[in-house]
C-alpha positions, 0 to 999 in steps of 0.5 A: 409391546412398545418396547420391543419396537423401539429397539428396532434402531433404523440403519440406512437401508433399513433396521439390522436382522439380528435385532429385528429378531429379537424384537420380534421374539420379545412380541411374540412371547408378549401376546402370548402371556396375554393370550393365556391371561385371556384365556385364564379371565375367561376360564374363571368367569366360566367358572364363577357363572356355573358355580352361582347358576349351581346354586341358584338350582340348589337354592330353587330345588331346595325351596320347592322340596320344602313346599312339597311337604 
């Protein structure tokens, strides 16, 4: 994000349109990538707690049936 910004050069009267733009884009575009890391990490770890809270059901079934019998 720093990038875009530093190359926003003020001008006297502030910084020029066009290149305001474009660093605002460049922003822009940055949160998002991170926003769908963010989600990705989330969907995974998501998915890794259910997988192993699965097979601990699994595990805990498969003991409790062993015992039945």
């Amino acid at each position: 994000m720093s990038v875009a910004v530093q190359k926003i050069e003020p001008y006297v009267n502030g910084v020029d349109k066009k290149q305001f733009e474009t660093s605002l884009h460049e922003i822009t575009n940055q949160i998002r990538i991170m926003d769908q890391k963010l989600i990705m990490k989330t969907e995974n770890e998501i998915s890794l707690r259910y997988e192993n809270q699965h097979d601990e059901i699994l595990k805990a079934k498969e003991t409790i049936n062993q015992h039945k019998f």
